[in-house]
Backbone as JSON Lines, residues from 0, in Angstrom:
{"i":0,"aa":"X","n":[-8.49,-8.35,-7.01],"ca":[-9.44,-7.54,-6.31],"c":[-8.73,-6.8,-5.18]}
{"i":1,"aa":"X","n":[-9.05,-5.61,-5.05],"ca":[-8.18,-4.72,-4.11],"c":[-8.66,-4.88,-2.51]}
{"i":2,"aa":"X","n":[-8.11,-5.13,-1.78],"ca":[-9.0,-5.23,-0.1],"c":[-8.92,-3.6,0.1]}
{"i":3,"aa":"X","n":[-8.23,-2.81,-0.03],"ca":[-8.05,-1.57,0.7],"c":[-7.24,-1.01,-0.37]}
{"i":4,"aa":"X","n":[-7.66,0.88,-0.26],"ca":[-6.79,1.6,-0.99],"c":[-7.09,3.14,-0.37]}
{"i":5,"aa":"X","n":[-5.48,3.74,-0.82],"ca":[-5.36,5.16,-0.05],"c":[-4.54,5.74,-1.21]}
{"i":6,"aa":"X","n":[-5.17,6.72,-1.07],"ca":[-4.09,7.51,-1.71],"c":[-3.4,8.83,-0.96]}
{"i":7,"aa":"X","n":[-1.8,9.18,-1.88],"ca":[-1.0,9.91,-1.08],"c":[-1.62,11.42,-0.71]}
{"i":8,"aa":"X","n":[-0.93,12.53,-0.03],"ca":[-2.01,13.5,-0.11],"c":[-1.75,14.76,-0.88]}
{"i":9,"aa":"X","n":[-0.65,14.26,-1.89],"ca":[-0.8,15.3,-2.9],"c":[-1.6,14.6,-4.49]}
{"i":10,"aa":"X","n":[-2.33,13.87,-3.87],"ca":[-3.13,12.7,-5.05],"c":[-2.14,12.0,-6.0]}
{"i":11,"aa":"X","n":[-0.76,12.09,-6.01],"ca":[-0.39,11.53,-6.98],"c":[-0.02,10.21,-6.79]}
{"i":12,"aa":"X","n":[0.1,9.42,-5.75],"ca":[0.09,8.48,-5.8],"c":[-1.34,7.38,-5.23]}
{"i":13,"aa":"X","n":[-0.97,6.01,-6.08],"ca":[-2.48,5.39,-5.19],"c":[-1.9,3.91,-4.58]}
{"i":14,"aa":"X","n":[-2.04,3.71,-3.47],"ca":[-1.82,2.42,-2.59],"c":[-3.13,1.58,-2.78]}
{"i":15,"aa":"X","n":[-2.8,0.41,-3.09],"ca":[-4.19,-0.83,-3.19],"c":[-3.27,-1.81,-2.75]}
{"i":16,"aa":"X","n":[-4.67,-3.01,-2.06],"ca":[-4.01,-4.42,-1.43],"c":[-4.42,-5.02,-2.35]}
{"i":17,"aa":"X","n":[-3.74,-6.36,-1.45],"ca":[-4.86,-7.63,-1.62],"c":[-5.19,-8.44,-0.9]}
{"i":18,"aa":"X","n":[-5.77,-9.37,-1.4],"ca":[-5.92,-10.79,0.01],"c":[-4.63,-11.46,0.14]}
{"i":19,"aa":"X","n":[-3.86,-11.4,-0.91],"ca":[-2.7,-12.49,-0.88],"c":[-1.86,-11.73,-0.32]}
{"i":20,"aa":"X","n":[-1.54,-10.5,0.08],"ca":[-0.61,-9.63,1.11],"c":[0.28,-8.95,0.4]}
{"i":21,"aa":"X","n":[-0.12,-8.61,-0.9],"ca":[0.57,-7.49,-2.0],"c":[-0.03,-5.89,-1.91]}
{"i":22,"aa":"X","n":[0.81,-5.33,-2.07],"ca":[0.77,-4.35,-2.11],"c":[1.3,-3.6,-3.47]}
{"i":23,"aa":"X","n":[0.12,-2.82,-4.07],"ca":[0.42,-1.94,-5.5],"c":[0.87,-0.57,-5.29]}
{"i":24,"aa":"X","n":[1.64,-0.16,-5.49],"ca":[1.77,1.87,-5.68],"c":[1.46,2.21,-7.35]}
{"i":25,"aa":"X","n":[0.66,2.88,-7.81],"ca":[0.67,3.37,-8.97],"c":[0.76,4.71,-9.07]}
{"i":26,"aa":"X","n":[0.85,5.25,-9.6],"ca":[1.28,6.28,-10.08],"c":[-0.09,7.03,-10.74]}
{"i":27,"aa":"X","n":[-0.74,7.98,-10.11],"ca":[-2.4,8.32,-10.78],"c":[-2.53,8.89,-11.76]}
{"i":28,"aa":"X","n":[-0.78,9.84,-11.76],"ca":[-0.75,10.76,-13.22],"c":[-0.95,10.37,-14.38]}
{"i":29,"aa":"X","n":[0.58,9.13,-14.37],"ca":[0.94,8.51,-15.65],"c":[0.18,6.73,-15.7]}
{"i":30,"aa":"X","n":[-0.96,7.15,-14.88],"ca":[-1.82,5.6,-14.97],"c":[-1.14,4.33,-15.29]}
{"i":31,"aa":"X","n":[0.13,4.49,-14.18],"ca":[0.28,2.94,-14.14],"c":[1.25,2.56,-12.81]}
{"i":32,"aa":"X","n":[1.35,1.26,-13.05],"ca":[1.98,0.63,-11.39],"c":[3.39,1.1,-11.39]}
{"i":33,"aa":"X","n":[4.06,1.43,-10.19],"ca":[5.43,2.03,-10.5],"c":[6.33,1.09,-9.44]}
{"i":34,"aa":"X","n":[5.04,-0.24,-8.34],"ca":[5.46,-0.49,-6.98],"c":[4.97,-1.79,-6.97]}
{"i":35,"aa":"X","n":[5.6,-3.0,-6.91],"ca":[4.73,-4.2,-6.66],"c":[5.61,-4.55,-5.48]}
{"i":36,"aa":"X","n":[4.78,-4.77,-4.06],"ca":[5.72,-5.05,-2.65],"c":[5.16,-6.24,-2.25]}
{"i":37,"aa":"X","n":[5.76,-7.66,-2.09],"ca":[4.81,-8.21,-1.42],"c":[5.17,-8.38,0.25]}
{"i":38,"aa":"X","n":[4.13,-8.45,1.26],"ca":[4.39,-8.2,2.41],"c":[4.41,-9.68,3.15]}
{"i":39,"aa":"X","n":[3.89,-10.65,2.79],"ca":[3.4,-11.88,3.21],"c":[2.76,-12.11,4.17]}
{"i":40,"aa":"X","n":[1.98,-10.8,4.38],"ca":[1.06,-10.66,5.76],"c":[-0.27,-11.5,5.25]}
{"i":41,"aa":"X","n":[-0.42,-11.93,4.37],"ca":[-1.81,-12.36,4.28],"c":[-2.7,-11.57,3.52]}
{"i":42,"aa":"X","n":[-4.0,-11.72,3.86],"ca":[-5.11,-10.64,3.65],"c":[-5.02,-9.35,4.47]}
{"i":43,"aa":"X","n":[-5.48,-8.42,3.58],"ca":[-4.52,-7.21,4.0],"c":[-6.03,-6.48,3.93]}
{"i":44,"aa":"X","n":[-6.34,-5.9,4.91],"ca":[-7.54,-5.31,6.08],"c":[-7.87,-3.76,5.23]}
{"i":45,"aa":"X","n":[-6.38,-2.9,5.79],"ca":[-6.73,-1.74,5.97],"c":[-5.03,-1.13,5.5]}
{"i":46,"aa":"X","n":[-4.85,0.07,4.76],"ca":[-3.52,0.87,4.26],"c":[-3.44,2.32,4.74]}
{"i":47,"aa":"X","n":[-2.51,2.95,5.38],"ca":[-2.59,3.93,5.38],"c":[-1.31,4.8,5.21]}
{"i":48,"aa":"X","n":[-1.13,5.73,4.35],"ca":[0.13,6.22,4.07],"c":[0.3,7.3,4.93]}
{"i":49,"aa":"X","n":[1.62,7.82,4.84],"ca":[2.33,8.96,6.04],"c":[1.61,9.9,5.18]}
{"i":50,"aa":"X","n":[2.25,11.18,5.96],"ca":[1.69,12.37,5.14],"c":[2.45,13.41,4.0]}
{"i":51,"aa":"X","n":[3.72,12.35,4.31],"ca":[5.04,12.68,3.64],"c":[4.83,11.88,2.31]}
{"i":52,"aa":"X","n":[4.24,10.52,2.33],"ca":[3.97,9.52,1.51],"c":[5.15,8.59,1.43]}
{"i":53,"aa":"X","n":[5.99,8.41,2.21],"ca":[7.64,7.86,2.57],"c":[7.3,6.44,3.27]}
{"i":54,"aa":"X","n":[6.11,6.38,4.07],"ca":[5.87,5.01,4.43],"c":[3.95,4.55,4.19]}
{"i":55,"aa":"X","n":[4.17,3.75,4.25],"ca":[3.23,2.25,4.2],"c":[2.46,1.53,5.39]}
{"i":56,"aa":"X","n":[1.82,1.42,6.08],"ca":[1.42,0.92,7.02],"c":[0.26,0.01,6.84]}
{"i":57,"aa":"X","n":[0.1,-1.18,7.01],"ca":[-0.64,-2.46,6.66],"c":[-1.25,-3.01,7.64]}
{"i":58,"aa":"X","n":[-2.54,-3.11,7.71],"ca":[-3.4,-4.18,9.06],"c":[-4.11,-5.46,8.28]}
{"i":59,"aa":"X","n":[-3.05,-6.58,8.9],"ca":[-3.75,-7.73,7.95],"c":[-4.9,-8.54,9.02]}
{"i":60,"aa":"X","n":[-5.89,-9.32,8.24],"ca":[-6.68,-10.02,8.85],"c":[-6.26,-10.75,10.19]}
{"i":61,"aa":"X","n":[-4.85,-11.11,9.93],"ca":[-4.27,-11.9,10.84],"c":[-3.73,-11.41,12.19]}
{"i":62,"aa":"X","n":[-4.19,-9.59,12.17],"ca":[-4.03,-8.72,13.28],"c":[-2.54,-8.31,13.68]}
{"i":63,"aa":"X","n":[-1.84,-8.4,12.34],"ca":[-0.62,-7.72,11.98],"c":[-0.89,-6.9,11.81]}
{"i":64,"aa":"X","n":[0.33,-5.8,12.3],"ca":[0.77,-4.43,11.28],"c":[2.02,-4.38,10.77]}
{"i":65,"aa":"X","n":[2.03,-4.26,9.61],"ca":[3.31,-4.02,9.28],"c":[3.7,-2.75,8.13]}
{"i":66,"aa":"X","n":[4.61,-2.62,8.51],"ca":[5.3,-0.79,7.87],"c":[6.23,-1.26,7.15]}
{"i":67,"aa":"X","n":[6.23,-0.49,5.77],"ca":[7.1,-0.8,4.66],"c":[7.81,0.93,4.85]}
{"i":68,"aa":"X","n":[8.92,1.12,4.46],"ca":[9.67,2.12,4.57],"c":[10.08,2.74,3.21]}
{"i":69,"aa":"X","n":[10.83,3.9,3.24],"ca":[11.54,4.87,2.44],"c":[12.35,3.92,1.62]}
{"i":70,"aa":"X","n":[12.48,3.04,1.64],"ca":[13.63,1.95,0.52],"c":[12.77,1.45,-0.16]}
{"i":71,"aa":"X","n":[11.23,1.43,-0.06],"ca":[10.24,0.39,-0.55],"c":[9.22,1.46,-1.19]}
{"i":72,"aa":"X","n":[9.16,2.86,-0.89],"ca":[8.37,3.61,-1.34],"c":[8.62,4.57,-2.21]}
């Protein structure tokens, strides 16, 4: 079950959580996952991507944030 999802802002990509602190990137074109990250933040709140789509930004229940980068995206 997804907690949160964003997508990039040329639509082609889609960011979804979860409770267990994973993070999906799929790919919207070619309908499928291209990204499995896990963050170990926990339950994962809220996602929001750059505008470049180069980073990741994560608010877990546990009142973390954490940013995944250009090596991970």
């Amino acid at each position: 079950m997804a907690t949160a999802l964003e997508f990039t802002m040329d639509g082609r990509l889609m960011v979804t959580t979860d409770p267990a602190g994973g993070i999906l990137v799929w790919d919207w074109a070619l309908d499928r996952e291209v990204m499995d990250i896990t963050t170990g933040q926990g339950d994962i709140r809220d996602v929001a991507i750059s505008r470049d789509g180069t980073r990741i930004a994560t608010a877990g229940a546990d009142r973390t944030v954490k940013q995944i980068g250009r090596a991970h995206v």
